[in-house]
N, CA, C and O atoms as a Tinker XYZ file with bonds, in Angstrom:
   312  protein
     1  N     -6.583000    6.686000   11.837000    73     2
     2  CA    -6.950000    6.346000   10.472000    64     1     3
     3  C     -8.385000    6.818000   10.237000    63     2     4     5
     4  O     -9.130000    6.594000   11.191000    81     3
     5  N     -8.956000    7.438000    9.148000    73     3     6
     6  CA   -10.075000    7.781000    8.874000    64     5     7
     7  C    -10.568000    6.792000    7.975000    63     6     8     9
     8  O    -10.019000    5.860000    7.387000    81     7
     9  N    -12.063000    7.342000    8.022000    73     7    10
    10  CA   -12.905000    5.889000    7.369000    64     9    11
    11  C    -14.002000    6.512000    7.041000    63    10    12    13
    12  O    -14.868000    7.166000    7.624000    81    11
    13  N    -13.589000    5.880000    5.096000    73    11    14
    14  CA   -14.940000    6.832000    4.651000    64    13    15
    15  C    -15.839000    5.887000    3.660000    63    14    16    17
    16  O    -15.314000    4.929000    3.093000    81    15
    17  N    -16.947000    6.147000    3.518000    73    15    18
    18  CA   -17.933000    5.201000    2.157000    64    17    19
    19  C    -17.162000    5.594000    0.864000    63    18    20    21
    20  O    -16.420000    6.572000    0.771000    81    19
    21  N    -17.318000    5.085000    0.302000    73    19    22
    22  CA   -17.008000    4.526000   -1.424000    64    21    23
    23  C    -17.715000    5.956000   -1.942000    63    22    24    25
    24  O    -16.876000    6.856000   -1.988000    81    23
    25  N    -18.857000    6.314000   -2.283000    73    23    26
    26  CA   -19.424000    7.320000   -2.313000    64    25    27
    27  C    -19.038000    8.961000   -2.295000    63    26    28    29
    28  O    -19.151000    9.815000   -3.175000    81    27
    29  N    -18.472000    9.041000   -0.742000    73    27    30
    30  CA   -18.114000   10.147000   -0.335000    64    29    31
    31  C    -16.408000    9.923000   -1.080000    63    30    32    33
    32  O    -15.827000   10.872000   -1.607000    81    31
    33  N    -15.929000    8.818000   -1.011000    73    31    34
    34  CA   -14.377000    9.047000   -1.349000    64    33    35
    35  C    -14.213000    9.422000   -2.986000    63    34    36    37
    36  O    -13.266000   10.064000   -3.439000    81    35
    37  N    -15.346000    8.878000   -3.784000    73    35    38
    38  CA   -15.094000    9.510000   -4.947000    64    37    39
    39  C    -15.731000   10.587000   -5.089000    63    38    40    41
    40  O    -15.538000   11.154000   -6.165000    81    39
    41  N    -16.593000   11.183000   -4.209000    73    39    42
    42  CA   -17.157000   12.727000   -4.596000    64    41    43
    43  C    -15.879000   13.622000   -4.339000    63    42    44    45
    44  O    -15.481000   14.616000   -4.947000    81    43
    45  N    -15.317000   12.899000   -3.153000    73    43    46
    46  CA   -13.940000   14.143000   -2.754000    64    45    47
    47  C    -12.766000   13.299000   -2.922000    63    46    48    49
    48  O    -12.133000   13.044000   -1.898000    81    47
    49  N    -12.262000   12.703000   -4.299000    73    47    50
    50  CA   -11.312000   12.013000   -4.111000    64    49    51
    51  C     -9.416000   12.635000   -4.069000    63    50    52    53
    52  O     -8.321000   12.192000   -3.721000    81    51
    53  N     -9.934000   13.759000   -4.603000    73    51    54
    54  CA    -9.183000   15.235000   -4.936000    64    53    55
    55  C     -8.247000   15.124000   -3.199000    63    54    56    57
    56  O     -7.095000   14.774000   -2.945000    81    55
    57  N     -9.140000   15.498000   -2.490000    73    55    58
    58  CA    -9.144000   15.634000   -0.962000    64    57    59
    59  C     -8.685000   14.139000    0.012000    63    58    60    61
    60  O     -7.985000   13.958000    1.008000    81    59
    61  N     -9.205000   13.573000   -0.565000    73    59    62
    62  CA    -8.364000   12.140000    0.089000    64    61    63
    63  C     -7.236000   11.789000   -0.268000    63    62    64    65
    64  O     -6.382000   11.516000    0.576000    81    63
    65  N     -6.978000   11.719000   -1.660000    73    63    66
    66  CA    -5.417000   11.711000   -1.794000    64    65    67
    67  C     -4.554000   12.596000   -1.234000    63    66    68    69
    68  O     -3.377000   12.235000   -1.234000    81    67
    69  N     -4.860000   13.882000   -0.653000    73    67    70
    70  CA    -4.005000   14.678000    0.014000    64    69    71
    71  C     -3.640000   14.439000    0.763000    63    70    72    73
    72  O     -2.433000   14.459000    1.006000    81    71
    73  N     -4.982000   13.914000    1.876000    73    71    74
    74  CA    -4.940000   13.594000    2.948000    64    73    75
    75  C     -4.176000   12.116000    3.640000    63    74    76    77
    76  O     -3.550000   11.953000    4.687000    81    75
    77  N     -4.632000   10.974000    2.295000    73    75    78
    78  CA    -3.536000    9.894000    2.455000    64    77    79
    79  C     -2.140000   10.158000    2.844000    63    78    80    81
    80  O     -1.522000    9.374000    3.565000    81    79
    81  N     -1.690000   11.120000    2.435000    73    79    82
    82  CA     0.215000   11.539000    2.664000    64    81    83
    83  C      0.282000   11.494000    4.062000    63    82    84    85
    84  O      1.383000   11.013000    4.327000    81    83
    85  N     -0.310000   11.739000    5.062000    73    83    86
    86  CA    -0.372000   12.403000    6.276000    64    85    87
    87  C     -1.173000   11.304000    7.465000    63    86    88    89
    88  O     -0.911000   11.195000    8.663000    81    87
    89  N     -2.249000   10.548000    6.627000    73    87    90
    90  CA    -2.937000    9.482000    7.556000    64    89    91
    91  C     -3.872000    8.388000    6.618000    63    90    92    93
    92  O     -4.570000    8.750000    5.670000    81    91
    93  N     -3.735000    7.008000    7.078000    73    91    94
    94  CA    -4.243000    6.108000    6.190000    64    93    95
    95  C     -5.815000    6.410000    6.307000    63    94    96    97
    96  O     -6.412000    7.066000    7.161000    81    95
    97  N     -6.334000    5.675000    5.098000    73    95    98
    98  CA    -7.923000    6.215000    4.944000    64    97    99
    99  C     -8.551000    4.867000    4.475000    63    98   100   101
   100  O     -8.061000    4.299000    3.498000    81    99
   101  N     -9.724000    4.284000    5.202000    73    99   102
   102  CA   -10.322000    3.251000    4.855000    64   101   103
   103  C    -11.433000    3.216000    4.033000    63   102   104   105
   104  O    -12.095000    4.232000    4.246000    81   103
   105  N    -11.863000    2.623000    3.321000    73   103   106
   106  CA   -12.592000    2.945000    2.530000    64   105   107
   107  C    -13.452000    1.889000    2.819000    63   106   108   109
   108  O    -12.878000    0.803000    2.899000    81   107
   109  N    -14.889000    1.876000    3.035000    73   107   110
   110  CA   -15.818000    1.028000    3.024000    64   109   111
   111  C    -17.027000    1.253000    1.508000    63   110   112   113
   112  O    -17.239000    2.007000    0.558000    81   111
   113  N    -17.551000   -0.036000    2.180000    73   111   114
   114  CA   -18.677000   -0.537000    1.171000    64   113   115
   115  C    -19.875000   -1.230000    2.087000    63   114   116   117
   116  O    -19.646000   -2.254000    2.730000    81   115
   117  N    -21.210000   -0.562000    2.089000    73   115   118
   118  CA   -21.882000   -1.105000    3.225000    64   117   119
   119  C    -21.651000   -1.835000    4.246000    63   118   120   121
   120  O    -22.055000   -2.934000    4.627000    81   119
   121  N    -20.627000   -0.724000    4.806000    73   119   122
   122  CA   -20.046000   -0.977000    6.183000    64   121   123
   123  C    -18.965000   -2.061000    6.350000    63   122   124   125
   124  O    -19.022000   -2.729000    7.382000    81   123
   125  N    -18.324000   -2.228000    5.767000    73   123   126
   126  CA   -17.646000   -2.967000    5.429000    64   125   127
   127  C    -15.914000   -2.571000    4.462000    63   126   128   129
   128  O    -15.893000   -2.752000    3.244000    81   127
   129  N    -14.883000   -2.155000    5.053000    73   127   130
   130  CA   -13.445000   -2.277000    4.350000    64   129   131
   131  C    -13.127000   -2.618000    3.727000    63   130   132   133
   132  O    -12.597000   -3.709000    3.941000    81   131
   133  N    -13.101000   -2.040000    2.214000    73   131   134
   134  CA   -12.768000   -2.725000    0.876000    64   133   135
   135  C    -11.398000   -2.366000    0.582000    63   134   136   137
   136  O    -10.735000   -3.353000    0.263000    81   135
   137  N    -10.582000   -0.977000    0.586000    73   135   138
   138  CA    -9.366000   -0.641000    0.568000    64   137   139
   139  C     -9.365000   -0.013000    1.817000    63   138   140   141
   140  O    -10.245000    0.225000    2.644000    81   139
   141  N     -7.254000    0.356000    1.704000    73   139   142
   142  CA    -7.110000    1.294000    2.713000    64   141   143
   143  C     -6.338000    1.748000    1.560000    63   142   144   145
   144  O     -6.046000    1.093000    0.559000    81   143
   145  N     -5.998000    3.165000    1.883000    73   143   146
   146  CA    -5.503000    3.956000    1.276000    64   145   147
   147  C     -4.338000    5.250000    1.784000    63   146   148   149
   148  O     -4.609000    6.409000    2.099000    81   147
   149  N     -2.669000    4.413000    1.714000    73   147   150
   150  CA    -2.358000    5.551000    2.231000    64   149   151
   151  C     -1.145000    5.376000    1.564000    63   150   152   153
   152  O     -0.695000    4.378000    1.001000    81   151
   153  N     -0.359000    7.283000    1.812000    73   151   154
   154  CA     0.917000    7.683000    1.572000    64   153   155
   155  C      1.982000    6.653000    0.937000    63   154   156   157
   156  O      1.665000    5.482000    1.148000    81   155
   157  N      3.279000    6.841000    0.141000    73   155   158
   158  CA     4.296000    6.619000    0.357000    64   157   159
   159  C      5.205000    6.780000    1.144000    63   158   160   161
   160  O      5.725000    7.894000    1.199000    81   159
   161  N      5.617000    5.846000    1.889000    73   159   162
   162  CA     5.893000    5.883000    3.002000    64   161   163
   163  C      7.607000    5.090000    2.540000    63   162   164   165
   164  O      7.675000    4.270000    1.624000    81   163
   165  N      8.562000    5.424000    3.164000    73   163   166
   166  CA     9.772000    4.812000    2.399000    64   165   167
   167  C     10.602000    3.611000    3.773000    63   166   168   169
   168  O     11.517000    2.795000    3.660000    81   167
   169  N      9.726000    4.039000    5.014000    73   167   170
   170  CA     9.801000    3.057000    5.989000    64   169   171
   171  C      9.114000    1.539000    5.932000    63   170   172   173
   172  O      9.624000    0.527000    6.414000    81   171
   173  N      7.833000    1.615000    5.227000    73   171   174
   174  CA     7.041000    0.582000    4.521000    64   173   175
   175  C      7.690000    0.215000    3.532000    63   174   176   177
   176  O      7.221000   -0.917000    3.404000    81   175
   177  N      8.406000    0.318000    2.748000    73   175   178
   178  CA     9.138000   -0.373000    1.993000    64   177   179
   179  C     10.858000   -0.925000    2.741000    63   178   180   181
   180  O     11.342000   -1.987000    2.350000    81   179
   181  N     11.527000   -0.152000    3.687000    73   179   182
   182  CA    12.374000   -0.852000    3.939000    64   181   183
   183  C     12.132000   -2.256000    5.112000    63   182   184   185
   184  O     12.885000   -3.215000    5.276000    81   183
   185  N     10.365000   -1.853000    6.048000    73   183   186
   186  CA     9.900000   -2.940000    6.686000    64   185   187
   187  C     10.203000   -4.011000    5.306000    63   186   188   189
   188  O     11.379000   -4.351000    5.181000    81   187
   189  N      9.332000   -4.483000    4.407000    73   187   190
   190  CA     8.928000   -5.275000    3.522000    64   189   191
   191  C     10.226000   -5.779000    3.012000    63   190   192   193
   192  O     10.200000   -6.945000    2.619000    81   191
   193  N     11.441000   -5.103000    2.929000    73   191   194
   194  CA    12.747000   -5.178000    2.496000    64   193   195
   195  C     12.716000   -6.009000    3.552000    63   194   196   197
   196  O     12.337000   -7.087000    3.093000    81   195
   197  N     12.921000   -6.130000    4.833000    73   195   198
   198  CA    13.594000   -6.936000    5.520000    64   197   199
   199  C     12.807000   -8.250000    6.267000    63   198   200   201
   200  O     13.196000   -9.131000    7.034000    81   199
   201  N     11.514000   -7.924000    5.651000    73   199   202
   202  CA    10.640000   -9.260000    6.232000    64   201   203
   203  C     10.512000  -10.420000    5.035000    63   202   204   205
   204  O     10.193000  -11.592000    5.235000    81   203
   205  N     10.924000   -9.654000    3.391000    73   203   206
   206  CA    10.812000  -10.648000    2.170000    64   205   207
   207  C     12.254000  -11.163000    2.249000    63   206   208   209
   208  O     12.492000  -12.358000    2.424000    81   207
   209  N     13.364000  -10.084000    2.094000    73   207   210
   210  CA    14.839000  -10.112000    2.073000    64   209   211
   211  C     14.600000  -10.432000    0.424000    63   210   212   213
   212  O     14.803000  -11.433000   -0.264000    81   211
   213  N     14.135000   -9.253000    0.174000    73   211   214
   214  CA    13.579000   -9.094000   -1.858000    64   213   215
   215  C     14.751000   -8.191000   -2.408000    63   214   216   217
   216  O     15.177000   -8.230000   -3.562000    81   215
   217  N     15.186000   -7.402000   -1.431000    73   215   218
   218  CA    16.143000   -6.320000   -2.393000    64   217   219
   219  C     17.728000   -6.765000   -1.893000    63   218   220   221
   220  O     18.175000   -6.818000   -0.747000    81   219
   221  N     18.345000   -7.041000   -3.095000    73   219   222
   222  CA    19.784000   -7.070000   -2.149000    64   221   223
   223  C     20.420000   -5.633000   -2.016000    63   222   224   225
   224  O     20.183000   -4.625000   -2.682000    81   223
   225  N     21.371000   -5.841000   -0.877000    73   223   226
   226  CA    21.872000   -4.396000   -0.884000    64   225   227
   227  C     22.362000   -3.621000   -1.735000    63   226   228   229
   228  O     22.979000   -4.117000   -2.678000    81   227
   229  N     22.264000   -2.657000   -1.663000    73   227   230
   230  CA    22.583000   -1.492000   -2.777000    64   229   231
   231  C     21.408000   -1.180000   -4.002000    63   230   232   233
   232  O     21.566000   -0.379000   -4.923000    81   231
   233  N     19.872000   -2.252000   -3.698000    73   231   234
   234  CA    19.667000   -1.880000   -5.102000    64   233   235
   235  C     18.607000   -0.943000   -4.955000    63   234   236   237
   236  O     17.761000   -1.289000   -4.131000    81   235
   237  N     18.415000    0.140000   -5.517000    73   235   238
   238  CA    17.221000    0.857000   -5.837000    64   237   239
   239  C     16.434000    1.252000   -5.678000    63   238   240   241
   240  O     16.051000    2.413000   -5.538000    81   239
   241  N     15.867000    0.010000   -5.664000    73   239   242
   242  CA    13.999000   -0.391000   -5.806000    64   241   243
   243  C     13.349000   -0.250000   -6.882000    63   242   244   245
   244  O     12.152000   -0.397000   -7.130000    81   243
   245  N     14.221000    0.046000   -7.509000    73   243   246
   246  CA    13.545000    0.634000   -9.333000    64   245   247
   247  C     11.988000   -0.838000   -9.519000    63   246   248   249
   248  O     10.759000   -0.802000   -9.581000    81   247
   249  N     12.853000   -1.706000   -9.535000    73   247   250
   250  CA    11.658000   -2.740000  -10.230000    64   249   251
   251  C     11.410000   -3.910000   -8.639000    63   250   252   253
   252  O     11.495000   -5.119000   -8.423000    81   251
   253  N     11.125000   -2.847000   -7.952000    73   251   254
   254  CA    10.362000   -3.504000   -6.366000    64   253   255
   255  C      9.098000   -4.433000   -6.160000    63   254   256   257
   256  O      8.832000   -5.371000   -5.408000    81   255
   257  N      8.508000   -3.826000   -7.059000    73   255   258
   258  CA     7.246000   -4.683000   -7.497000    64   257   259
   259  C      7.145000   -5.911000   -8.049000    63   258   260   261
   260  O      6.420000   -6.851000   -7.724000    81   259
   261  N      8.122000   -5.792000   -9.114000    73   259   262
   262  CA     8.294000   -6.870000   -9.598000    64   261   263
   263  C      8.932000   -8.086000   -8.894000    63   262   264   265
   264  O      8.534000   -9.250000   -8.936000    81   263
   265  N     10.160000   -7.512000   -8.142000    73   263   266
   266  CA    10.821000   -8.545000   -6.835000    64   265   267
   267  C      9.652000   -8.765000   -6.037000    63   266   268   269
   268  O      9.416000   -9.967000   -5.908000    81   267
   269  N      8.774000   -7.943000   -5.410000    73   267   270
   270  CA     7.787000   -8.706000   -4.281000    64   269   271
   271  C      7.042000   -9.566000   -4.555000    63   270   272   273
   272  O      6.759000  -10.388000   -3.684000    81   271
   273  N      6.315000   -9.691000   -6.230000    73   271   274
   274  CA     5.476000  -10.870000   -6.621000    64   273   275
   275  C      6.385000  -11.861000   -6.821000    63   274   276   277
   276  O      6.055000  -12.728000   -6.012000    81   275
   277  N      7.387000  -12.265000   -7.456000    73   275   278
   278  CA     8.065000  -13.283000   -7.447000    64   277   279
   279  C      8.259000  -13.802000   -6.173000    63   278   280   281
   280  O      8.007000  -14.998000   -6.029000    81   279
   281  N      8.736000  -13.030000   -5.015000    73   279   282
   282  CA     9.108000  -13.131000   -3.688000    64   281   283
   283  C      7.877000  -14.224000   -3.430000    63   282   284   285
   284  O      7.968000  -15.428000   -3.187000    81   283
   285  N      6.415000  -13.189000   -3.599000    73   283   286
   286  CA     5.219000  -14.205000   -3.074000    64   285   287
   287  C      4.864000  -15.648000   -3.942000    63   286   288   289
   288  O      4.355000  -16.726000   -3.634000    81   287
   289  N      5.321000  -15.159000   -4.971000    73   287   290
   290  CA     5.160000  -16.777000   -6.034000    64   289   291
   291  C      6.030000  -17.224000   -5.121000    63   290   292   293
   292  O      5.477000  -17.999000   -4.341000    81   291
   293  N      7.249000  -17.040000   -4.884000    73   291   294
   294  CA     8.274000  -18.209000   -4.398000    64   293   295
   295  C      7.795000  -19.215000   -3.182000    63   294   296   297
   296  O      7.880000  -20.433000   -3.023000    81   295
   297  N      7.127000  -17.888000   -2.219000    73   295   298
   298  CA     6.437000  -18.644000   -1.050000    64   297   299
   299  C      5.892000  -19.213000   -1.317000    63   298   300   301
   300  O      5.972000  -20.266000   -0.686000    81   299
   301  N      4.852000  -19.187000   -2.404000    73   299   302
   302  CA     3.533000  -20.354000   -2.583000    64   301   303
   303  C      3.966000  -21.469000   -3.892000    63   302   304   305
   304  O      3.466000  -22.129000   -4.802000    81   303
   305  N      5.069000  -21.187000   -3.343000    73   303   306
   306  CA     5.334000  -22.811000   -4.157000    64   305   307
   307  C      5.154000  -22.350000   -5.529000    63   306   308   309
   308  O      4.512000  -23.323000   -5.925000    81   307
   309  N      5.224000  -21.739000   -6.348000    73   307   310
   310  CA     4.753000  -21.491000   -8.042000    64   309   311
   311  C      6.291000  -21.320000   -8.716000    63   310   312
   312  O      6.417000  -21.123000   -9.925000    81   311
């Protein structure tokens, strides 16, 4: 994983998004990890599929996002 200042990631942000596809990229703030930043990855979503149990079979993923916050409201009690 590479690891870059806030600074440098928006002077070359062109270049980091490329590079996200291929390897995650951390982004600091006086030394310190504010994001990470990486790829679509379609294995990261079927992990998350089977650790929420958010998608039933057959669906999509069209509105995935929307199933994972409910998923996390559900956990926290809301």
């Amino acid at each position: 994983m590479c690891r870059v200042n806030v600074t440098e990631f928006r002077n070359n942000i062109f270049h980091y998004l490329d590079l996200c596809v291929t390897e995650g990229i951390q982004i600091t703030k006086n030394g310190e990890v504010v994001a990470v930043l990486s790829g679509p990855d379609s294995k990261y979503y079927e992990a998350l599929t089977n650790l929420c149990g958010c998608l039933q079979k057959g669906d999509d993923g069209s509105n995935y996002d929307d199933l994972i916050g409910e998923e996390i409201l559900r956990r926290c009690g809301y």
